[in-house]
C-alpha positions in Angstrom: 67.5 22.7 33.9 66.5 24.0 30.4 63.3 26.8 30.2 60.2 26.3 27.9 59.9 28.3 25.6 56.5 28.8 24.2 56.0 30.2 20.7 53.7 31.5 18.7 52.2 29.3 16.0 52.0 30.1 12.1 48.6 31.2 10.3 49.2 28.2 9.2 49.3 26.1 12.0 46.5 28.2 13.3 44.3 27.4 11.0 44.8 23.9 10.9 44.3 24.0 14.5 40.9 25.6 13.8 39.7 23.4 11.1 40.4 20.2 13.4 38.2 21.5 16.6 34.8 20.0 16.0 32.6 22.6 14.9 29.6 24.1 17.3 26.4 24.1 14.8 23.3 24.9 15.5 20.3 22.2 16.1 18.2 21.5 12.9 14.9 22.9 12.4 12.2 22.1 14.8 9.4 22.8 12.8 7.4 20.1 10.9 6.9 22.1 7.8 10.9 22.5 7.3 12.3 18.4 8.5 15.8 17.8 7.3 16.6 14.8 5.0 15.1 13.6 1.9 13.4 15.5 -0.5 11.5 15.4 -4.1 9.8 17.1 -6.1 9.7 19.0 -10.0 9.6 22.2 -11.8 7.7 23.2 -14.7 9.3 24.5 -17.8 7.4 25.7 -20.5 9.6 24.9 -23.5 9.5 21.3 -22.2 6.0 20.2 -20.8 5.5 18.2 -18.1 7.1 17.7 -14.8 10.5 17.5 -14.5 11.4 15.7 -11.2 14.3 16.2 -9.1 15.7 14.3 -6.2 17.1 16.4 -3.2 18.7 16.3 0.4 18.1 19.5 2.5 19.3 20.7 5.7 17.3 23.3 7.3 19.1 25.1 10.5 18.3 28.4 11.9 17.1 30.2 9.0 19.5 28.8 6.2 19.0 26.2 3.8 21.6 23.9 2.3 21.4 20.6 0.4 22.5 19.0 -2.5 20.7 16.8 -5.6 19.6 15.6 -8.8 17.5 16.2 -11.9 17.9 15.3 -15.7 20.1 18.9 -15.9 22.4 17.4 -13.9 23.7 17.6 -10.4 23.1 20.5 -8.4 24.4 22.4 -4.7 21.4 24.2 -2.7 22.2 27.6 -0.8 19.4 29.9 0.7 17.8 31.2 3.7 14.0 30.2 4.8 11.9 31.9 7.9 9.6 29.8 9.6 7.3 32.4 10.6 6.0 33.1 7.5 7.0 30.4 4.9 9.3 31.9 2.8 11.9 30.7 1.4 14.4 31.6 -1.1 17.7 29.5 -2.6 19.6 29.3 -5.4 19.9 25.5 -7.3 23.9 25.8 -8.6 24.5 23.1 -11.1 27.8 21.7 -11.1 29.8 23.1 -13.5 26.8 24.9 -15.4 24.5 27.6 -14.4 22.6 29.3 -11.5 18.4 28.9 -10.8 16.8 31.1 -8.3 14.2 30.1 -6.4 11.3 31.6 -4.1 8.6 30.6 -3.0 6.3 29.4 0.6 5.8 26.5 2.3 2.7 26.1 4.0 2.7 22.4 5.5 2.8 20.4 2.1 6.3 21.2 1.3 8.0 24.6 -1.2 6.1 25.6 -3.6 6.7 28.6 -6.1 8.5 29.9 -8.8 12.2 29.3 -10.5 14.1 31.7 -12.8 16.8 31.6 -14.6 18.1 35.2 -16.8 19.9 34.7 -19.9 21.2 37.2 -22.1 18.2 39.8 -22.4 15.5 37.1 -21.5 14.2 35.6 -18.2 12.8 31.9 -18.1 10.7 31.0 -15.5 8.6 28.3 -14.6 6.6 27.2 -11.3 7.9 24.4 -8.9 7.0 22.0 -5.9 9.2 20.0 -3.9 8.2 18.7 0.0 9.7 16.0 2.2 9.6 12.1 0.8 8.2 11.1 4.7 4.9 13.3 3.3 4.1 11.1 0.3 3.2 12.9 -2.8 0.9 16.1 -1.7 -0.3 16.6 -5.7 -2.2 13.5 -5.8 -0.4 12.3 -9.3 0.4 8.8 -7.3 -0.3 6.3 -10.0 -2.9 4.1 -7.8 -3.7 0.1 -8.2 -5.8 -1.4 -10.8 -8.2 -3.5 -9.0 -10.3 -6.2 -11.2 -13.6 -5.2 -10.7 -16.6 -7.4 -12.2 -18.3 -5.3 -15.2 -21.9 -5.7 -15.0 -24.0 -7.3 -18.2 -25.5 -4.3 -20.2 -29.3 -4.5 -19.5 -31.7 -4.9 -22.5 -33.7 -1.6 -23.3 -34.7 -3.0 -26.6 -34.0 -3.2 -30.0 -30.9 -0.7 -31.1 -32.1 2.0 -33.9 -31.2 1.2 -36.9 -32.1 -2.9 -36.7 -34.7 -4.6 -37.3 -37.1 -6.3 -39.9 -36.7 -4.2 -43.4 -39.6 -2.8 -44.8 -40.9 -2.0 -48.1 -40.4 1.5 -49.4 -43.7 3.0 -49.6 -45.3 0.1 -47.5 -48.4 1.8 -45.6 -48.3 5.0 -47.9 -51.5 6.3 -49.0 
């Protein structure tokens, strides 16, 4: 009757061992003010006015902050950290194949808002930004809101507009 011989697997082996267990993560965030999923948003740049909007999907879970999206830069990875008892949060926007955009700022129930930067060669841009959960709706107020036909009322006459009238003689009823 043969023996069994047990041996030691490779690093190798090991590892693939490691990467096929299912991985134990932590629950997502609890609190309303950080919900995983969908999110939107914009930042303001001040060479280019307006908002620029971005489209993202965050997962917040125990403190860190990871997510991916879009903008009209390009596509973009999200990595950062975020505490619930105070707000903060911080993350960096890494655009594929391009350049790094920090970010901090607070969120305070109507999704992140706060400021971006981005350091180039002896200068710093920077510009302010928003984003918050698409379940929210838009808390800015800039949702375009229906036209509704609403009857316009008939101007009411006050009398005869300046300037109209019966002509009169120049000098007429000078004495």
């Amino acid at each position: 009757m043969g023996r069994l011989r047990l041996r030691t697997p490779s690093l190798d082996e090991a590892l693939a061992i490691m990467k096929s267990e299912p991985k134990k993560e932590n629950p997502v965030e609890t609190d309303d003010r950080f919900p995983s999923g969908p999110w939107k948003g914009f930042f303001l740049q001040p060479i280019l006015p307006g908002r620029h909007w971005m489209e993202l999907i965050l997962t917040f879970r125990s403190g860190v902050l990871s997510g991916e999206g879009r903008d009209w830069v390009g596509q973009f990875i999200i990595r950062g950290k975020y505490e619930v008892l105070s707000g903060k949060c911080w993350f960096a926007k890494r655009y594929l194949g391009k350049h790094d955009v920090s970010y901090q700022g607070y969120n305070e129930g109507k999704g992140i808002w706060g400021l971006w930067e981005l350091p180039s060669e002896g200068k710093s841009w920077r510009g302010g930004f928003h984003i918050w959960p698409v379940a929210m709706g838009d808390p800015t107020g800039s949702k375009l809101k229906t036209a509704e036909d609403v009857p316009v009322p008939e101007p009411e006459y006050v009398g005869e507009p300046v300037g109209v009238g019966v002509p009169e003689e120049v000098g007429a009823g000078v004495v």
